[in-house]
C-alpha positions as CSV (number, residue, x, y, z in Angstrom):
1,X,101.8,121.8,86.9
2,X,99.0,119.6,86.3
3,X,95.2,121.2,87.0
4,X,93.5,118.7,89.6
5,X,90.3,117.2,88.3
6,X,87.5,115.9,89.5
7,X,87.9,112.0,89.6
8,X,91.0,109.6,88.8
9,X,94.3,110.6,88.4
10,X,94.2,110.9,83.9
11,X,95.4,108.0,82.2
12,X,99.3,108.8,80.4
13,X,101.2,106.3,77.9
14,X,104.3,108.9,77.9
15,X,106.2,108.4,74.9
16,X,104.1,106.0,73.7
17,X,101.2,108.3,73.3
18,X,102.7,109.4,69.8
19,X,104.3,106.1,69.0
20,X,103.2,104.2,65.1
21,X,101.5,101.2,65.7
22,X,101.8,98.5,63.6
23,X,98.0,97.2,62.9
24,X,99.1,93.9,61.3
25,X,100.4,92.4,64.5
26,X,97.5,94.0,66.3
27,X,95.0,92.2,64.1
28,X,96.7,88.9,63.9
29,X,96.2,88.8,67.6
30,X,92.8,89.1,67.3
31,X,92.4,87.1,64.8
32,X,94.1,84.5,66.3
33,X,92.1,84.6,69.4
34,X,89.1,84.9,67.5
35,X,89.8,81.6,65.9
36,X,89.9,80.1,69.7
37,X,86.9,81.7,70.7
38,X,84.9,78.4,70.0
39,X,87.2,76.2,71.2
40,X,87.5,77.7,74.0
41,X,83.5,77.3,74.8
42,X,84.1,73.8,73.9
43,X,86.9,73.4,76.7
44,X,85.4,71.4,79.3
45,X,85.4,72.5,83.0
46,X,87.7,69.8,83.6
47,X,90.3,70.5,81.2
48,X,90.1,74.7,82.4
49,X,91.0,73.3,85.7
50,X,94.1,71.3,84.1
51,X,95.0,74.6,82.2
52,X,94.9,76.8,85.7
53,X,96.3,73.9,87.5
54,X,99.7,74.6,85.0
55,X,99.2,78.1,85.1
56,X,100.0,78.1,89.2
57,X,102.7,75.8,88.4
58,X,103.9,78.1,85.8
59,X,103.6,81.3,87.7
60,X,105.5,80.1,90.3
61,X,108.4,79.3,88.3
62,X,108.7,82.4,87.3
63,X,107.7,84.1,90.2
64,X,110.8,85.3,91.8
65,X,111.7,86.9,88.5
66,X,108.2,88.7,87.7
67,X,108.5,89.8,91.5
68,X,112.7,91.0,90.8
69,X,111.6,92.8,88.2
70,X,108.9,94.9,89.3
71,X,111.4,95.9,92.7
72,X,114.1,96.9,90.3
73,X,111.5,99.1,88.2
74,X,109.6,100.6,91.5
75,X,113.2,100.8,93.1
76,X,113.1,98.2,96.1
77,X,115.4,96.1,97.8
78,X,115.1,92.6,96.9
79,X,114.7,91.3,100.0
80,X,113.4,94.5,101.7
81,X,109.6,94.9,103.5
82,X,108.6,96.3,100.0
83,X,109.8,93.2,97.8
84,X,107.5,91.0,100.0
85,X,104.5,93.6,99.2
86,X,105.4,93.5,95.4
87,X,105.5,89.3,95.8
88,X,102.0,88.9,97.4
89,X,100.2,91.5,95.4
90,X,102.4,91.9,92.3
91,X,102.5,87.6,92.1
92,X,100.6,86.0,95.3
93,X,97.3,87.4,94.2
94,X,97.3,86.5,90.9
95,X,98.0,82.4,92.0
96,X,95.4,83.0,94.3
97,X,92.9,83.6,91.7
98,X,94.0,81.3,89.6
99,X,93.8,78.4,92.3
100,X,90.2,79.7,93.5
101,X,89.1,79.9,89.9
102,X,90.9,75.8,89.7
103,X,88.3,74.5,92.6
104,X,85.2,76.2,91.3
105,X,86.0,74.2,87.9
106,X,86.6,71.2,89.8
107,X,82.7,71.8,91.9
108,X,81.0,72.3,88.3
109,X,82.5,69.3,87.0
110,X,81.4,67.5,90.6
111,X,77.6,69.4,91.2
112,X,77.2,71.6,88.5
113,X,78.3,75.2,90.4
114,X,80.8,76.6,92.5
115,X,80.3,75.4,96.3
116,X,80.5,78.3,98.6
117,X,81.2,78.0,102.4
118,X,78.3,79.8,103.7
119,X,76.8,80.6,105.9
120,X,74.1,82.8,104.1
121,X,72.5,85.6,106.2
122,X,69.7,87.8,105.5
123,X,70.9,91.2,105.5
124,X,68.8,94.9,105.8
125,X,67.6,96.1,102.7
126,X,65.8,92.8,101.7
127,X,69.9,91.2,100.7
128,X,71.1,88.4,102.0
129,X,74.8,88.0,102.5
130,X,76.6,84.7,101.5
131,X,80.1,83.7,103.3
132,X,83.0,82.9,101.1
133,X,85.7,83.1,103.3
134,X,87.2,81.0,104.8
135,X,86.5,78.5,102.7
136,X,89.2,75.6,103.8
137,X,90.7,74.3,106.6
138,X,94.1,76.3,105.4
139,X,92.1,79.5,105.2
140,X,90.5,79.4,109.0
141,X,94.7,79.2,109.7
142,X,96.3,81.2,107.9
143,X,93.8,83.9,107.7
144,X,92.4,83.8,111.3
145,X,89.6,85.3,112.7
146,X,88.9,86.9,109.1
147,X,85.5,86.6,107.3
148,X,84.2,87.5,103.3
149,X,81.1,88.0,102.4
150,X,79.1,88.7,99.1
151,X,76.5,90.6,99.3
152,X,73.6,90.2,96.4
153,X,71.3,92.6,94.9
154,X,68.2,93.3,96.5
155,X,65.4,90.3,96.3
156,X,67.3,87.5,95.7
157,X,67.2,84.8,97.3
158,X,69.2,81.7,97.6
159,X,67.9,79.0,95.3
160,X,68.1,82.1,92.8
161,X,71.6,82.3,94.0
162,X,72.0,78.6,93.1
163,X,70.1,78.7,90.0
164,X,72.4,81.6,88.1
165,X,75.7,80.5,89.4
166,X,78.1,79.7,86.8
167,X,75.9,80.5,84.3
168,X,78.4,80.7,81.2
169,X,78.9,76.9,81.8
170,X,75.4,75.9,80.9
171,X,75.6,77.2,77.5
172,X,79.3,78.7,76.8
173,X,79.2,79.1,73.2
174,X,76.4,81.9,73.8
175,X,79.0,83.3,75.2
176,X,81.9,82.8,73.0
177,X,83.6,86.3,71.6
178,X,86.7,88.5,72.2
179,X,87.0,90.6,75.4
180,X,90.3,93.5,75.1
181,X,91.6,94.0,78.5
182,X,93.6,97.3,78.8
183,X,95.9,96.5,81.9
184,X,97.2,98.8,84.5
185,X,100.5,100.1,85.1
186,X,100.3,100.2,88.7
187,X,100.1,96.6,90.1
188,X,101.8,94.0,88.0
189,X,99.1,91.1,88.9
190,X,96.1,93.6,87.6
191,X,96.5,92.5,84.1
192,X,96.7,88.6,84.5
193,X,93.8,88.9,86.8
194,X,91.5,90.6,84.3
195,X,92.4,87.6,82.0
196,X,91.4,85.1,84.2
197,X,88.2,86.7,84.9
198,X,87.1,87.2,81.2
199,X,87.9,83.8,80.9
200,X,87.1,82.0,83.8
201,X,83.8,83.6,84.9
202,X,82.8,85.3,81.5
203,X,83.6,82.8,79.1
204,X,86.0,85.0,76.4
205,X,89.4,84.1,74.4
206,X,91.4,87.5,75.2
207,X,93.8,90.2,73.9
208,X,95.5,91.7,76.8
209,X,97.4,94.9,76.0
210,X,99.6,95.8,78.4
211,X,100.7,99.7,80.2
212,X,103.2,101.2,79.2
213,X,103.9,101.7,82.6
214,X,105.1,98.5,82.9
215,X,105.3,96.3,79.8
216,X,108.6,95.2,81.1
217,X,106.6,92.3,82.7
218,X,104.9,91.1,79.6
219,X,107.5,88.1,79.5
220,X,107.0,87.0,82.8
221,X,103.6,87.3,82.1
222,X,103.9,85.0,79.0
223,X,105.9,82.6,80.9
224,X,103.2,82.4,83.4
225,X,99.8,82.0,81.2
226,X,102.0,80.1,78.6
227,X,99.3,77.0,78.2
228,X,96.9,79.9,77.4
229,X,98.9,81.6,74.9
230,X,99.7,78.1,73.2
231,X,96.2,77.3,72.6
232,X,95.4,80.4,71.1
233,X,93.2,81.8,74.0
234,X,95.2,84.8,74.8
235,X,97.7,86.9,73.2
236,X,99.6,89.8,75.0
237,X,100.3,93.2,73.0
238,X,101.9,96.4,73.8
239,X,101.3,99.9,73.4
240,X,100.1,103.1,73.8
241,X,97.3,105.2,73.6
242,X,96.8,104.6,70.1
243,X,96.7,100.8,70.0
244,X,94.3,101.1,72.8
245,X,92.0,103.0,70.5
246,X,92.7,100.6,67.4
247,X,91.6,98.0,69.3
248,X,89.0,99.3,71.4
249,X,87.7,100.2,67.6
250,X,88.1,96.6,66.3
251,X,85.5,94.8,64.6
252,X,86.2,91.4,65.9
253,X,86.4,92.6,69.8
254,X,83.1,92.3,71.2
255,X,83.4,93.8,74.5
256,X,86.4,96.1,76.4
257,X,87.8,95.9,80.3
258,X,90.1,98.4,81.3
259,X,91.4,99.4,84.4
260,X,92.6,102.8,85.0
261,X,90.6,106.3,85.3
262,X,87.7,108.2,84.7
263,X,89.4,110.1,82.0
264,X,90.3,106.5,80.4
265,X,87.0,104.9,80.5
266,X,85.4,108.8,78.9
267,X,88.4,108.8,76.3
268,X,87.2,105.3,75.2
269,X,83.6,105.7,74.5
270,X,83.1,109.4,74.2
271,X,86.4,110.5,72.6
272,X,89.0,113.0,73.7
273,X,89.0,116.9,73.3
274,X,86.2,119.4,73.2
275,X,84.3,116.8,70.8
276,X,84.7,113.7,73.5
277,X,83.2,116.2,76.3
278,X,80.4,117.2,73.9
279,X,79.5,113.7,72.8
280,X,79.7,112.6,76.5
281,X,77.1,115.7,77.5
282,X,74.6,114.9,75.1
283,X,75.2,111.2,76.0
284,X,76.5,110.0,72.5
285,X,79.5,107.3,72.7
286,X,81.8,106.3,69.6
287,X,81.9,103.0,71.3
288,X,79.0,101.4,72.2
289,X,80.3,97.6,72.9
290,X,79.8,96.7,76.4
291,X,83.1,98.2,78.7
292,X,83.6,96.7,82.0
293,X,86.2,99.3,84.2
294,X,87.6,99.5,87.7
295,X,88.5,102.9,87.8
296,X,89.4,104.3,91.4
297,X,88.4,106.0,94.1
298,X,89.0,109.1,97.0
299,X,88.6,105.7,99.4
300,X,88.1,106.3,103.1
301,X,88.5,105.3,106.0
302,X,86.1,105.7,109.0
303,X,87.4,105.9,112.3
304,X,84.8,104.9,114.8
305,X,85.7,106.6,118.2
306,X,86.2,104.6,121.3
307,X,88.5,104.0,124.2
308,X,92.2,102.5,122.7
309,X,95.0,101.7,124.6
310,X,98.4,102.5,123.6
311,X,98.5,99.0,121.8
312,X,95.3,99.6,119.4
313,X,96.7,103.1,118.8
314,X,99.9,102.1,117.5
315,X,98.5,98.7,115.6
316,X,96.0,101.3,113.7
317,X,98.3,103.9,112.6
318,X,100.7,100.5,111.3
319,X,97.3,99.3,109.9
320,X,96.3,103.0,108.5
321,X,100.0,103.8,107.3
322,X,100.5,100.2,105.7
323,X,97.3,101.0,103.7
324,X,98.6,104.3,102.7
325,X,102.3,103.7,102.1
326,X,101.7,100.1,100.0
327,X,102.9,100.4,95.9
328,X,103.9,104.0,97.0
329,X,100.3,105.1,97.1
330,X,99.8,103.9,93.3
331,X,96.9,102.2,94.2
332,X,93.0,102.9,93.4
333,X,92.2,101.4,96.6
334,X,94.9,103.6,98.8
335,X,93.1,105.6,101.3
336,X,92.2,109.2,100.4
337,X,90.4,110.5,103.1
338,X,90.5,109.5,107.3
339,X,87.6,110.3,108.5
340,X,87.4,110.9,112.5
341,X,84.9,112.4,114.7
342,X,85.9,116.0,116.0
343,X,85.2,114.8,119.7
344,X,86.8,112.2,120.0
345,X,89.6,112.6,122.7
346,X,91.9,110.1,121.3
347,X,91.9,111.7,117.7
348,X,95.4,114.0,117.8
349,X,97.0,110.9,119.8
350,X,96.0,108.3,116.6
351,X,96.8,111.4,113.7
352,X,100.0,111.7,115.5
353,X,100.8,108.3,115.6
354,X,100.3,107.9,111.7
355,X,102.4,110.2,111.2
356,X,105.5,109.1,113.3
357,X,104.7,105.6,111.5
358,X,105.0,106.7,108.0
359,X,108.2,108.9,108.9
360,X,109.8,105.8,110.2
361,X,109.0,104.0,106.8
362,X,111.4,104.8,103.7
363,X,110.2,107.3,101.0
364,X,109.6,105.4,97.9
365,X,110.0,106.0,94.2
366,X,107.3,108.2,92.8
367,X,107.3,106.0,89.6
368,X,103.5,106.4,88.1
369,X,103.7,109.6,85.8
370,X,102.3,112.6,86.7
371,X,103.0,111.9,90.5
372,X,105.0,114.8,91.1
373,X,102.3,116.7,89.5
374,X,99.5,115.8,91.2
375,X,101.8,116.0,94.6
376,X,102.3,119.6,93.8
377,X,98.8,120.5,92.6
378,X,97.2,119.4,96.6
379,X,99.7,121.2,97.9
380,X,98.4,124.5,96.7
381,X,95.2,123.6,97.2
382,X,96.8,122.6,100.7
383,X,99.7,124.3,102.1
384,X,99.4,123.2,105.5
385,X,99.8,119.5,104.4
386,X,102.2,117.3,106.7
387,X,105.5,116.1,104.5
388,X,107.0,113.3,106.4
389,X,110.2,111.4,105.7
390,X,112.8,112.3,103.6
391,X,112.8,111.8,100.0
392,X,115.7,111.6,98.1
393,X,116.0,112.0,94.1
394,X,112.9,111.1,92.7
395,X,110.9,109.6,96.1
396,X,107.9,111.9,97.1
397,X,107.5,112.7,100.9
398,X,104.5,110.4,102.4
399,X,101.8,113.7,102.9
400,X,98.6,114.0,105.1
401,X,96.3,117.1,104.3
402,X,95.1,117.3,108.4
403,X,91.3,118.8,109.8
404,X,89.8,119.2,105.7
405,X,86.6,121.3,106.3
406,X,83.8,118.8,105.6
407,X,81.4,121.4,104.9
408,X,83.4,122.3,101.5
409,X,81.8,119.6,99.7
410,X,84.1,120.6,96.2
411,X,87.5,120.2,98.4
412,X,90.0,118.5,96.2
413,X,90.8,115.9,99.0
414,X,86.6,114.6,98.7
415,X,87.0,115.0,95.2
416,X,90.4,114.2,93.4
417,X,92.1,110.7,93.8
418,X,95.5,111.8,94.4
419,X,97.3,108.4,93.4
420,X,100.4,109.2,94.6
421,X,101.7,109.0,98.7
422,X,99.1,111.6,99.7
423,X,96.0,111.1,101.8
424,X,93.8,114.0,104.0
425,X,91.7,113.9,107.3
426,X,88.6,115.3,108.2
427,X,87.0,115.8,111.4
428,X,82.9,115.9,111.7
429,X,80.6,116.9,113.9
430,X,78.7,114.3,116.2
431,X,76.9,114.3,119.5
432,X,78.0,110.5,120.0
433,X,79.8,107.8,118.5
434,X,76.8,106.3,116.8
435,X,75.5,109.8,115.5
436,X,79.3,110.2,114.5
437,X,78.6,106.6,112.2
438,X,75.3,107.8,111.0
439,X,77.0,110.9,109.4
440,X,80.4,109.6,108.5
441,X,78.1,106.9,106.3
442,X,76.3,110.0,104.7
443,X,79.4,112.2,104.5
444,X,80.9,109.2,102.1
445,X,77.8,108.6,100.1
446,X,77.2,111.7,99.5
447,X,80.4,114.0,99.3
448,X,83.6,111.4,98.7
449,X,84.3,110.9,95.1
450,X,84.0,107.1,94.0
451,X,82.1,104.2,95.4
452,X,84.8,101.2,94.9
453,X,86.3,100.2,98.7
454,X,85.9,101.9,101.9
455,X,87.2,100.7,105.7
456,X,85.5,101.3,109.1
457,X,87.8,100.5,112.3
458,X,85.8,100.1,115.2
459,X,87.4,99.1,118.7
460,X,85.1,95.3,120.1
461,X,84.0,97.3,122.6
462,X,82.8,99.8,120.8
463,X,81.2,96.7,118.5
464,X,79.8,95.2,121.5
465,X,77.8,98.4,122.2
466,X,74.3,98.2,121.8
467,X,73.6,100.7,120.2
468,X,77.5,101.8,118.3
469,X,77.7,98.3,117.3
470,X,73.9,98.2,115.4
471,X,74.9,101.8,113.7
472,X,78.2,100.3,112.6
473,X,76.8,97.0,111.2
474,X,73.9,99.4,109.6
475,X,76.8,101.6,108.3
476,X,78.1,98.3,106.3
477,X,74.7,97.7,104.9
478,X,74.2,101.5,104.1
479,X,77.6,102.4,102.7
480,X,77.3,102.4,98.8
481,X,81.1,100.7,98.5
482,X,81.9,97.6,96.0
483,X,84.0,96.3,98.5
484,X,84.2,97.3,102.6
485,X,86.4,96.5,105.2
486,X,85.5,96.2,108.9
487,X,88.9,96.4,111.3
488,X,90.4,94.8,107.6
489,X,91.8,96.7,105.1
490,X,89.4,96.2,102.1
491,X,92.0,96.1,99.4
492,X,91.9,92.1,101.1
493,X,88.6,91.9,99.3
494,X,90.8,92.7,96.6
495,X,93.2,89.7,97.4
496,X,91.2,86.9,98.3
497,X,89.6,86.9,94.9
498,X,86.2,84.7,96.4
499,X,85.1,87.9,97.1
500,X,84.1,90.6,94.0
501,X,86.0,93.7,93.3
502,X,84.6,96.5,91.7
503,X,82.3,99.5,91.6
504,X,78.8,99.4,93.1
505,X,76.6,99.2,90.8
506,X,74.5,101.6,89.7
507,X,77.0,104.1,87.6
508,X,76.0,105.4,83.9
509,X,78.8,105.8,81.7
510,X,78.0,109.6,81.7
511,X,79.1,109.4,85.2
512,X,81.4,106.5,85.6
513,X,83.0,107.4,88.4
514,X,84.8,103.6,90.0
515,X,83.3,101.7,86.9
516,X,80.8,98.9,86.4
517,X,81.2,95.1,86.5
518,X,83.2,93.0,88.9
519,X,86.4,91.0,88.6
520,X,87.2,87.9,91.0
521,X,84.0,86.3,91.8
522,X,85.3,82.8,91.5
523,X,82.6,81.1,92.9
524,X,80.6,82.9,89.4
525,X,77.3,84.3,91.0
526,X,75.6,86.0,89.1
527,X,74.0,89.3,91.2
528,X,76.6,90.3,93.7
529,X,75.8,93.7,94.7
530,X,79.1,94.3,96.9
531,X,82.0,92.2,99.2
532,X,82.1,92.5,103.1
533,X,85.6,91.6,104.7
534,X,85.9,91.3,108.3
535,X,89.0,91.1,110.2
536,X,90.1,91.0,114.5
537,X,90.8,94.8,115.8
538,X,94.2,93.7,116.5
539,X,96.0,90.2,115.4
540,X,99.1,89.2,117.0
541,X,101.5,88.5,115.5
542,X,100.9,92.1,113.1
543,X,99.8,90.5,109.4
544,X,102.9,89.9,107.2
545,X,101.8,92.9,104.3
546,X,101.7,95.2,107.2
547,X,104.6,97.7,106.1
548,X,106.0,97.9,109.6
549,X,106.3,94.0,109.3
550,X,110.0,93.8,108.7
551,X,109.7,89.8,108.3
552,X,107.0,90.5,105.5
553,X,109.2,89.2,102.7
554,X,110.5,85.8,104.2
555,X,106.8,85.0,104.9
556,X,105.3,85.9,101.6
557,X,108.3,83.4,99.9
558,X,106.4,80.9,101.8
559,X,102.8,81.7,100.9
560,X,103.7,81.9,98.0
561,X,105.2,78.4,98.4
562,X,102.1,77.4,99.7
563,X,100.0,78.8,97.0
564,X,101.7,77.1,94.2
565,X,101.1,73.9,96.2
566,X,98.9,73.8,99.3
567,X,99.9,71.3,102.0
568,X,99.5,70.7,105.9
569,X,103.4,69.7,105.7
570,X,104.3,73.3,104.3
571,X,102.0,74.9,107.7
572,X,104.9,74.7,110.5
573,X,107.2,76.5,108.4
574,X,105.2,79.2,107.1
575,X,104.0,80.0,110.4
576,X,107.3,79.8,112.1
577,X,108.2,82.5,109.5
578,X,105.2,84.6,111.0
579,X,106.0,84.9,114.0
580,X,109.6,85.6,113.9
581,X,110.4,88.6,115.1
């Protein structure tokens, strides 16, 4: 059994860790890009938008396959709840990224920059916070009553804001070079993403190498970035552990993203073994090329006590138990921690409620490696943990770890990112619900491992409090998260792709923790400090990736429909699909 430690779950190639690699192929595709890297610079804004423009088209095509494939690996039903999850955030997310990328080329051809929405709002802490979403009629539709925000570093202002956006497009053969992106194994859009934003918004030519985990998608992902690969600005390798570190070694590759853990991001540039941790103690990295990472989180979620009716309880514990159960828990951004206040009255009506929600849902495939592991290590650190469901075969039970002593700062559940379908409560101490805000905000800063995505849920009334609603809009401001969700799950700041996703900044790579850098950003600013999503307590009808949404899959076929080629006519039709019951 696996020892927990402190961080991400470690990174694992299986087989492939001891597997040859053939260094010929490796460095022919960075040669090949390298070649490109000029040409690329030289591509105009207009023709990039013509390239993503057939890169929508393409990944639609294709879509129902990439989508098939990744159900048949992670064991879904093809037209189950769970193959609807896999086509938004396994395929949808991916064309939405590529289309927001498309009209931020079209705006620099047009003005010169990317034109966000706005508003722009000064925000505490000398920040000002500038609106993203919605940014179209279709958005203030389909995504109702939700908001985005990106929030900039301290002191600047807007004309700075103007001034720096898109700033690879005023000069993009100072930028020219090779960025490696090591993909993920986890979500099958992570990869393509990381392409786009090395390309898009950083001005590279790419080698992507692709997880072991799942390689199987690398010819759907071909298919899909085709008029990439045909130019020469991307190829796509596989491999293990040791073609990572051939290429992350490789002359010609100027800079690294990976997605993973921790442990990868420390293997990289310190090494492995008792050498890798003494290099990384005394602060001497083998690699020292720039390495953007997204590397996980314990991510919580702050319950804000209030008065909820039986409706609010039950949409929560669908929202809390969609967040939890979604990929089977694979997820950096899956919640790892609830955090509730002790007094509130309602608090063993909502836990319960959870956990009769994720007992109704089917067990899933515990397909990442290690799960089992992992699974088994918090529950010796955690006996008492709730095992709901019933797994069959290779499923894992969905687990909460319930009332975690928040004064034992070192507790595995504040500490270890489980990534598997496990998450814990914890109950603190508060004289009120805004003292309860005050301290859940420190509790997370200061005790919770990670600083990538966090999610308050607040009832309006408890919002429309004087004095609850300024400690929970100070919480926002004061919570050091890349990414936060208020009543909205904040893996949508993950989705929406106008918004940034990463870290908050501030990590050294002796401490990495979630990473540094963002990926998204489509409308290319240059200082975003973190992303703010806002969502309605409650929506009616229950949002379509809600797990308990049993029409989910029907209505992500059309959204993704509508992706691939927005219209008003396709509107009636999507929403019809919505509100089926």
């Amino acid at each position: 059994m696996l020892q927990a430690q402190r961080g991400a779950a470690a990174p694992t190639s299986g087989n492939q860790d001891h597997a040859s690699i053939e260094t010929a192929v490796l460095d022919r595709a960075v040669a090949d890009v390298a070649e490109k890297a000029l040409a690329w610079a030289a591509t105009t804004p207009r023709d990039r938008a013509a390239l993503l423009e057939q890169i929508v088209a393409d990944t639609y095509a294709v879509a129902e396959e990439w989508a098939a494939a990744g159900c048949a690996a992670k064991g879904y039903a093809p037209d189950s709840v769970e193959a609807g999850e896999e086509l938004f955030s396994g395929v949808g997310t991916f064309m939405r990224m590529a289309n927001a990328f498309h009209q931020s080329m079209l705006d620099i051809v047009e003005t010169g920059r990317p034109q966000y929405p706005g508003p722009v709002r000064h925000k505490p802490g000398n920040r000002i916070a500038v609106q993203v979403l919605p940014g179209s009629g279709f958005d203030k539709l389909l995504y109702s009553g939700i908001t985005g925000e990106v929030w900039m570093e301290p002191g600047i202002t807007e004309p700075q804001v103007q001034e720096t956006q898109a700033e690879i497009y005023k000069h993009p053969a100072e930028y020219a070079g090779v960025s490696l992106v090591l993909g993920a194994g986890n979500v099958a859009s992570l990869g393509p993403r990381d392409v786009l934003t090395k390309l898009f918004a950083e001005g590279k030519v790419v080698v992507l190498k692709a997880n072991p985990v799942n390689e199987y998608l690398v010819p759907y992902w071909e298919k899909a970035m085709a008029s990439l690969i045909e130019k020469g600005f991307l190829r796509i390798v596989s491999g293990g552990a040791a073609t990572g570190a051939y290429l992350t070694n490789h002359a010609q590759v100027e800079d690294i993203h990976v997605t993973g853990s921790d442990k990868t991001h420390d293997a990289i540039v310190f090494g492995v073994g008792e050498e890798g941790a003494r290099r990384k103690a005394a602060n001497e990295p083998l690699v020292t090329k720039p390495v953007s990472c997204e590397l996980g989180n314990v991510s919580p979620v702050v319950i804000v006590p209030g008065e909820w009716s039986e409706k609010d309880i039950a949409y929560q514990a669908a929202h809390v138990a969609t967040m939890i159960s979604n990929n089977a828990g694979f997820n950096c951004l899956t919640p790892r921690v609830i955090v509730t206040h002790k007094g509130w009255a309602q608090r063993e009506e909502f836990l319960s409620a959870l956990e009769a929600t994720l007992a109704a849902l089917p067990t899933r495939r515990a397909y990442y490696p290690g799960a089992k592991d992992r699974h088994a290590a918090f529950l010796v650190g955690h006996p008492e943990a709730h095992q709901l469901g019933n797994p069959e075969g290779d499923q894992l039970p969905w687990t909460i770890v319930r009332d975690v002593n928040p004064d034992n700062a070192g507790d595995m559940a504040f500490n270890v990112e489980a990534f598997c379908a496990l998450t814990s409560e914890t109950a603190l101490e508060a004289s009120d619900a805004a003292d309860f805000v005050r301290r859940a905000v420190t509790f997370c800063n200061d005790v919770v491992w990670g600083t990538l995505s966090a999610t308050v849920i607040a009832h309006p009334s408890s919002l429309k409090d004087p004095v609850v609603g300024a400690a929970v809009e100070q919480a926002v401001a004061d919570l050091r998260y890349g990414s936060i969700g208020l009543n909205l799950w904040h893996a949508m700041s993950f989705a929406f792709s106008t918004t940034v996703w990463g870290a908050y900044p501030g990590h050294v790579i002796t401490d990495i923790q979630s990473g540094t850098g963002f990926v998204g950003n489509a409308f290319l600013f240059a200082n975003p400090q973190k992303s703010v999503v806002r969502g309605p307590f409650r929506s009616n009808p229950a949002p379509a990736w809600f797990a308990t949404n049993k029409n989910g899959a029907a209505v992500m076929r059309k959204l993704l429909a509508f992706e691939a080629a927005p219209s008003w006519r396709k509107i009636p039709g999507l929403m019809a699909a919505a509100l089926k019951k």
